[in-house]
C-alpha positions in Angstrom: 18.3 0.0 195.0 15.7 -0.5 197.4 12.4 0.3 197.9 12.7 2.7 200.7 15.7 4.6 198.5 13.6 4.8 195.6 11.1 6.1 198.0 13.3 8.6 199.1 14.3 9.7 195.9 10.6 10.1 194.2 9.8 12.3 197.5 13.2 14.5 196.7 11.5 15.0 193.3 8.5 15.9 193.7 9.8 18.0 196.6 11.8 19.7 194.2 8.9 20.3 191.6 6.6 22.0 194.3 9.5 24.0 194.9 9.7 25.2 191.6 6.1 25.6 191.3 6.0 27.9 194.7 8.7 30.3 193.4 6.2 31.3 190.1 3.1 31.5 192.9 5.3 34.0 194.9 4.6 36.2 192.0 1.7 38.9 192.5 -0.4 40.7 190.0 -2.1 44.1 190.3 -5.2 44.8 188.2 -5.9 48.1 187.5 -8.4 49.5 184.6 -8.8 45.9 183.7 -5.4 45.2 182.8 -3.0 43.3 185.0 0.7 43.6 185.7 3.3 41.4 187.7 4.7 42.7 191.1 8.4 41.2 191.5 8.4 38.5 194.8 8.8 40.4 198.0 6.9 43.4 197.7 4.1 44.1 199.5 0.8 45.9 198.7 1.4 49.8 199.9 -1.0 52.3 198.5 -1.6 53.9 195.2 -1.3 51.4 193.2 2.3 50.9 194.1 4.2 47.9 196.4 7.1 48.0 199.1 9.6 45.7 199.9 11.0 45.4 203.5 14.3 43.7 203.1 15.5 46.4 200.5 13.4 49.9 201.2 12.6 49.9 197.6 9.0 51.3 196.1 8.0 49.3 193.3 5.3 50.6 190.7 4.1 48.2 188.2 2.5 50.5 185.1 5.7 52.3 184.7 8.2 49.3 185.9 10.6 51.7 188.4 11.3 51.2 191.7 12.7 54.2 194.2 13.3 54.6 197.7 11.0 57.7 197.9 7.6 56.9 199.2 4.9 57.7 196.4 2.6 60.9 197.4 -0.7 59.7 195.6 -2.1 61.2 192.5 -1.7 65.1 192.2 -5.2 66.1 190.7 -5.7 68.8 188.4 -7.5 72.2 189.9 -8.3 75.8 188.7 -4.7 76.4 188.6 -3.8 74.2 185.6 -7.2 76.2 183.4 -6.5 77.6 180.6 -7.7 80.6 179.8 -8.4 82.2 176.0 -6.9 85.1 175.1 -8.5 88.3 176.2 -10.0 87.3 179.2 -9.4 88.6 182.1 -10.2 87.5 186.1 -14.0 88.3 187.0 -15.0 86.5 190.0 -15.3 83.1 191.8 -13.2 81.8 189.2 -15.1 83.0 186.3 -13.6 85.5 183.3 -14.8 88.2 181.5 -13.4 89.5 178.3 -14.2 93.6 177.3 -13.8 93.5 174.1 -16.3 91.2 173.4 -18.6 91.6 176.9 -18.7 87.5 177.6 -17.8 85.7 180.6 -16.1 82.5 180.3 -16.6 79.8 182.7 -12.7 77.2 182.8 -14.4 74.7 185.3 -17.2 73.9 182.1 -16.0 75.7 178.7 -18.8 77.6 178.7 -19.4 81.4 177.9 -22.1 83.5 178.1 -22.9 87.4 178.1 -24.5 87.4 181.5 -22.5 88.3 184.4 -22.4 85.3 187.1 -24.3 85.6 190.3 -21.9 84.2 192.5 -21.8 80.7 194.5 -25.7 79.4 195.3 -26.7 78.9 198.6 -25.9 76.1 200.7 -28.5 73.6 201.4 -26.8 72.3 204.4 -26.1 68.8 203.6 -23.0 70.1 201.5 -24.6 70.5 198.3 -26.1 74.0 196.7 -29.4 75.3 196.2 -31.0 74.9 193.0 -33.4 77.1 191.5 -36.7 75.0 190.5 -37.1 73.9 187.0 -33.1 72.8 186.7 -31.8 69.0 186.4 -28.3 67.4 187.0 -26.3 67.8 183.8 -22.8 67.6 183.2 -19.6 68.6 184.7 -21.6 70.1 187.9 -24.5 72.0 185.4 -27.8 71.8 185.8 -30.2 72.2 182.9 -33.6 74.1 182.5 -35.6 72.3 179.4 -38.1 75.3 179.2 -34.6 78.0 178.9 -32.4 76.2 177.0 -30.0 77.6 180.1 -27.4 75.4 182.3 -26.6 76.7 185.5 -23.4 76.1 187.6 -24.1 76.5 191.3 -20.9 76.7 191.8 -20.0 80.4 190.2 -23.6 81.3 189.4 -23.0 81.2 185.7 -26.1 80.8 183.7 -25.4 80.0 179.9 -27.2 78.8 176.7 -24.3 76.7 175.3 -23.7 72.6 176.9 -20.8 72.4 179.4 -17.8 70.9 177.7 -15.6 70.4 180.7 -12.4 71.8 182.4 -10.2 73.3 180.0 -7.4 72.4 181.6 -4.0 73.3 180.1 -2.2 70.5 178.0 1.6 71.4 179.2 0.2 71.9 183.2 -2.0 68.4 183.4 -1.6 65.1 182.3 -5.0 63.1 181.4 -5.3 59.0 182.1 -8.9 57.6 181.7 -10.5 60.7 182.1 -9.0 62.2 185.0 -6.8 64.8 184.7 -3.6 65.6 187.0 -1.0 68.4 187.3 2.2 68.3 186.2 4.8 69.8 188.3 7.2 72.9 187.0 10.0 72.3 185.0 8.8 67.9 184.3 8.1 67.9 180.2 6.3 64.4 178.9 8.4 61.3 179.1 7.4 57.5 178.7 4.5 55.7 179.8 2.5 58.5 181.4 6.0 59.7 183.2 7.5 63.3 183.1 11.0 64.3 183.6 13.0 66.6 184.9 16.2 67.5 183.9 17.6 69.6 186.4 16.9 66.9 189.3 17.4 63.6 186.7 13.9 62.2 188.5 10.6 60.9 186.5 7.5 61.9 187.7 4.1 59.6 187.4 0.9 62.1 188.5 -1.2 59.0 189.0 0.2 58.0 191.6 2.8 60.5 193.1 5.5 58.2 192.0 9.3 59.6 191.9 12.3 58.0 190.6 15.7 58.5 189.4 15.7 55.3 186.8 14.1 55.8 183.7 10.9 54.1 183.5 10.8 50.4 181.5 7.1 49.8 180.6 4.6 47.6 182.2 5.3 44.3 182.6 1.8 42.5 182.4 0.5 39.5 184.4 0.7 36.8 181.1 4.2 36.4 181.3 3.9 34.5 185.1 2.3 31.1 185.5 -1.5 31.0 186.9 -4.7 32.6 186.6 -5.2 36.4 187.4 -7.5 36.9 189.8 -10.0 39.2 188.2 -12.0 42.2 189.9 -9.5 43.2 193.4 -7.8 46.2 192.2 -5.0 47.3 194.2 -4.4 44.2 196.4 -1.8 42.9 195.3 -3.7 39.1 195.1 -1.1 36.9 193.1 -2.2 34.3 190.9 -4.3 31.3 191.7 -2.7 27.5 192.4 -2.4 25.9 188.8 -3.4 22.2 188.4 0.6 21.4 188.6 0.9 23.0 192.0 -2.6 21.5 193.0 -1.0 17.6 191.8 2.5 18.2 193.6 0.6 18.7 196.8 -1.2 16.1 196.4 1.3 13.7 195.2 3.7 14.6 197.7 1.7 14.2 200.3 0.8 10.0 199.5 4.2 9.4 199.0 4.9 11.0 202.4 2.4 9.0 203.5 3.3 5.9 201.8 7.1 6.2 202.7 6.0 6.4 206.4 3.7 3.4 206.5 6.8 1.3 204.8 9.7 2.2 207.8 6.8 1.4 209.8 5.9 -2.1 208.8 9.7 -2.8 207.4 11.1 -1.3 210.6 
């Protein structure tokens, strides 16, 4: 064989093993919550945490491991709708509750109840916030806090009250809760897999976070170990793939001097 065929042949090879090494690099991850997942080659970053492919019209979304041709929505956040409310309360005002029997108000957006009657919204201080009355910090869940009362105050309904916000109390069946944010649940989905609810009566999952509709049943995450490289760590949502490995790094290199080195033999053998 000669030296310019053997040549030839070691360039076919290492050729072929950049190849090989570019089809694992055309895999993407997506981080999200500090865990990554792999995005199948040929979709493209879209928005909520899901991808698109062009050349099929197919919606990807990598924590629940469907794909759809419906666009996703975004997440469907939980509101004063999905509260709920104990038993013998009844509506009072500005979203507050007042129960008879007892003479308490109950407050959904904090948990909290008290036997004064709210005063209604605060005033606005023109920059989009409220008014607060002197002597009240920032507290929790939108409640400010007066040390010498021992009261919180929500400038949002007016409710005054001696007992620490809790938070929403949203209902279980209506909302859906994924690192401490809670979402609604559309009428007639019931809980599913991996953060999904179904519906039987259209055969289509349902994932709040992001809005995400399907007909196929969802398969799990599939995380970013299994495919070759190094995640790149802290760019949510971009759909940034893994970083060249050493191998992919040496075929370059390699097949670029043997390129080089064929070349300068046709030219002095030529």
């Amino acid at each position: 064989m000669t030296l310019q065929k053997r040549l030839t042949n070691t360039l076919l090879v290492v050729t072929g093993l950049l190849c090989m090494t570019g089809v694992a690099y055309a895999q993407t991850t997506y981080t999200s919550n500090g865990t990554s997942y792999t995005v199948p080659a040929g979709y493209q970053s879209y928005n909520y945490g899901t991808y698109y492919n062009p050349s099929t019209g197919t919606y990807y979304n990598p924590t629940t491991g469907q794909t759809s041709q419906t666009a996703p929505t975004g997440p469907t956040m939980a509101n004063s709708s999905n509260y709920s409310i104990p038993s013998g309360y009844q509506s009072y005002n500005n979203g507050t509750y007042y129960n008879p029997s007892t003479g308490t108000y109950y407050n959904p957006a904090t948990g909290q109840t008290s036997s004064s009657a709210p005063t209604g919204p605060a005033a606005s201080n023109g920059s989009g916030g409220y008014v607060i009355p002197p002597g009240y910090n920032q507290s929790t869940y939108g409640t400010y806090y007066n040390s010498s009362t021992g009261q919180y105050y929500d400038p949002r309904t007016g409710f005054y009250s001696t007992t620490a916000p809790i938070g929403p109390t949203y209902n279980p069946q209506t909302t859906y809760t994924s690192n401490g944010t809670s979402y609604s649940i559309p009428s007639g989905y019931t809980p599913s897999s991996y953060g999904t609810y179904y519906n039987s009566n259209t055969g289509t999952y349902y994932d709040p976070v992001t809005g995400f509709t399907s007909t196929s049943a969802p398969t799990g995450p599939v995380y970013a170990s299994s495919v070759s490289g190094a995640t790149t760590v802290g760019l949510p949502n971009t759909g940034v793939g893994p970083q060249p490995t050493l191998a992919y790094g040496i075929a370059v290199l390699l097949l670029a001097a043997v390129a080089a080195f064929v070349l300068i033999r046709y030219k002095i053998l030529g």
